[in-house]
N, C-alpha and C positions, 0 to 999 in steps of 0.2 A: 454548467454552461455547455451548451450545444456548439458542437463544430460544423457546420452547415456543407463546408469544405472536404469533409471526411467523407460525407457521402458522393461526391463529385470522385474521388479519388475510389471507393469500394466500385463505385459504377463501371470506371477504367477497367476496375482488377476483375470484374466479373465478366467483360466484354474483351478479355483478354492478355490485359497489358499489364504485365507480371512487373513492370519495373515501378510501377504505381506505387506499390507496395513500401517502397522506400519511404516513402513521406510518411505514411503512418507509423512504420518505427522508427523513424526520426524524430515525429510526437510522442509518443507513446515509452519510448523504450526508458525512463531515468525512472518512471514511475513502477515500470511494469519489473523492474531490475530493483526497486527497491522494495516490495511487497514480495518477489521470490527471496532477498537477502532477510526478510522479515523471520518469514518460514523457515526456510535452510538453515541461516545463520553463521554461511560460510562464503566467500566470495563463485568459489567454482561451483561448487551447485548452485547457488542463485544465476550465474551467468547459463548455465544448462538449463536450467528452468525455464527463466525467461527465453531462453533460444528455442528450446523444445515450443513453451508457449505460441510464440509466435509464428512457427511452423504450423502448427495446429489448425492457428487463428488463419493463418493464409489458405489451407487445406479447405476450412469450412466455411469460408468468408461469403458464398453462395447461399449460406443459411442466416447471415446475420439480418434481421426482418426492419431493422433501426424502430425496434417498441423501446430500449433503452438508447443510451449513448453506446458511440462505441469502443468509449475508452470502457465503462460498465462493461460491456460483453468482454472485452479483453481478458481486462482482470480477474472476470471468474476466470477464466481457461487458466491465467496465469498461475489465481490460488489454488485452484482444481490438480492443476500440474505440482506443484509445491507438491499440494498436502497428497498425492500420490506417490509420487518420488520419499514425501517421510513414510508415510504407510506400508514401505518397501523396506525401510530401515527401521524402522518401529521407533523414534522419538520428533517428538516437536520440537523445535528450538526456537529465541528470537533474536534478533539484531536492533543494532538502533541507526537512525539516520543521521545522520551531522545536523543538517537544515531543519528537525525540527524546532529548535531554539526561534527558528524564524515566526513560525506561526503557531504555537501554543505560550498562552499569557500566565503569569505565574505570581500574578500581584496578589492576590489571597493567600500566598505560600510564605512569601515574606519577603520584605521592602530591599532587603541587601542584595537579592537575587536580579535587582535590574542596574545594582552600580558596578556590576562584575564584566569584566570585557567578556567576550562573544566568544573566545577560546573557553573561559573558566566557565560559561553557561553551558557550553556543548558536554564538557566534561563532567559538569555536576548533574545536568539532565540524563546521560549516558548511564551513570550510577546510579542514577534512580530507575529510570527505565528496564534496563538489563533483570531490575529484582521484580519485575511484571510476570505474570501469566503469560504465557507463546501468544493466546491468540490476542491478547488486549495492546498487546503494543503494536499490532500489524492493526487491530481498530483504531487505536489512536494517530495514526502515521495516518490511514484513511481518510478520518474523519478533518485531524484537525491540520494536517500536511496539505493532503491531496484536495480536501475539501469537499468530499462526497457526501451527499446525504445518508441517513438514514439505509433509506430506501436503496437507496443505490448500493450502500456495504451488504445489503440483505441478500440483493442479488448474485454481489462478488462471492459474500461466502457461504452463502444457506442458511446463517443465522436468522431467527427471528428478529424481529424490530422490537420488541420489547428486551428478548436478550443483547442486544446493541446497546441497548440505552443500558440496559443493567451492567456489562461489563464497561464501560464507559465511561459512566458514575464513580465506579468502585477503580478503576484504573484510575483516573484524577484524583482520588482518596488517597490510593497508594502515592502516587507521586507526591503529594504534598505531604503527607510524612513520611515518605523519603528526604526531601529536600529540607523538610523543617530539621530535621533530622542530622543531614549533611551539612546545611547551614549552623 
């Protein structure tokens, strides 16, 4: 979904008024702070990332053209920053978010998994997830968290849209036998 709003506020920032800028990372920042904690997998560097990121994003904010969203445009900077910052250190890592119990469904995995309070979901989801590939659990936080298309993760990360859908697939595989598994 489009913020029609956001473009009213880039308009301010590009016409001068630097404190504009507050509202978009007041939008923007729980997501842009949990897709750097994806990557890093640490709280301080995710918090540096995302900070770096959104320096960036205010730097070049005169180039954003609005052919995507610009939570999209953000995001890459912010994965871009990530996967820079690991490329300096030479490893990938991944985290998990508390809140995705909210919005990924687990009824195909097994029936016991929805009579469990919301604590013991976060916690058995955490164990699954943690045993993921780096980049598939920062697609799956994308896709089934954030709600981004396809299309839209291609941008953030450079991956193809076919490899999206491919690791996507097989990340859902894993989880559910993980969970069958933990169950």
């Amino acid at each position: 979904m489009r913020h029609p709003e956001d473009q009213v506020y880039i308009d301010k920032i590009n016409e001068g008024d630097s404190s504009a800028y507050r509202y978009l990372v007041n939008r923007y920042k729980d997501m842009a702070f949990t897709i750097a904690l994806r990557i890093m997998r640490n709280t301080e560097d995710a918090e540096e990332v995302a900070q770096d990121g959104f320096v960036k994003a205010y730097q070049q904010i005169h180039r954003f053209e609005g052919k995507s969203k610009f939570s999209t445009w953000l995001y890459t900077i912010i994965y871009r920053t990530a996967i820079t910052k690991l490329n300096r250190r030479g490893v990938l890592l991944f985290s998990v978010d508390e809140n995705l119990t909210d919005h990924f469904t687990y009824d195909e995995t097994a029936p016991q998994i929805e009579a469990m309070h919301a604590q013991e979901q976060t916690k058995l989801i955490k164990n699954a997830i943690i045993r993921l590939p780096e980049i598939d659990g920062l697609l799956i936080t994308l896709f089934y968290l954030n709600e981004n298309t396809v299309k839209e993760i291609e941008e953030i990360t450079g991956l193809t849209a076919s490899n999206i859908k491919v690791k996507l697939f097989r990340a859902r595989k894993i989880l559910e036998a993980e969970l069958r598994f933990l169950l």
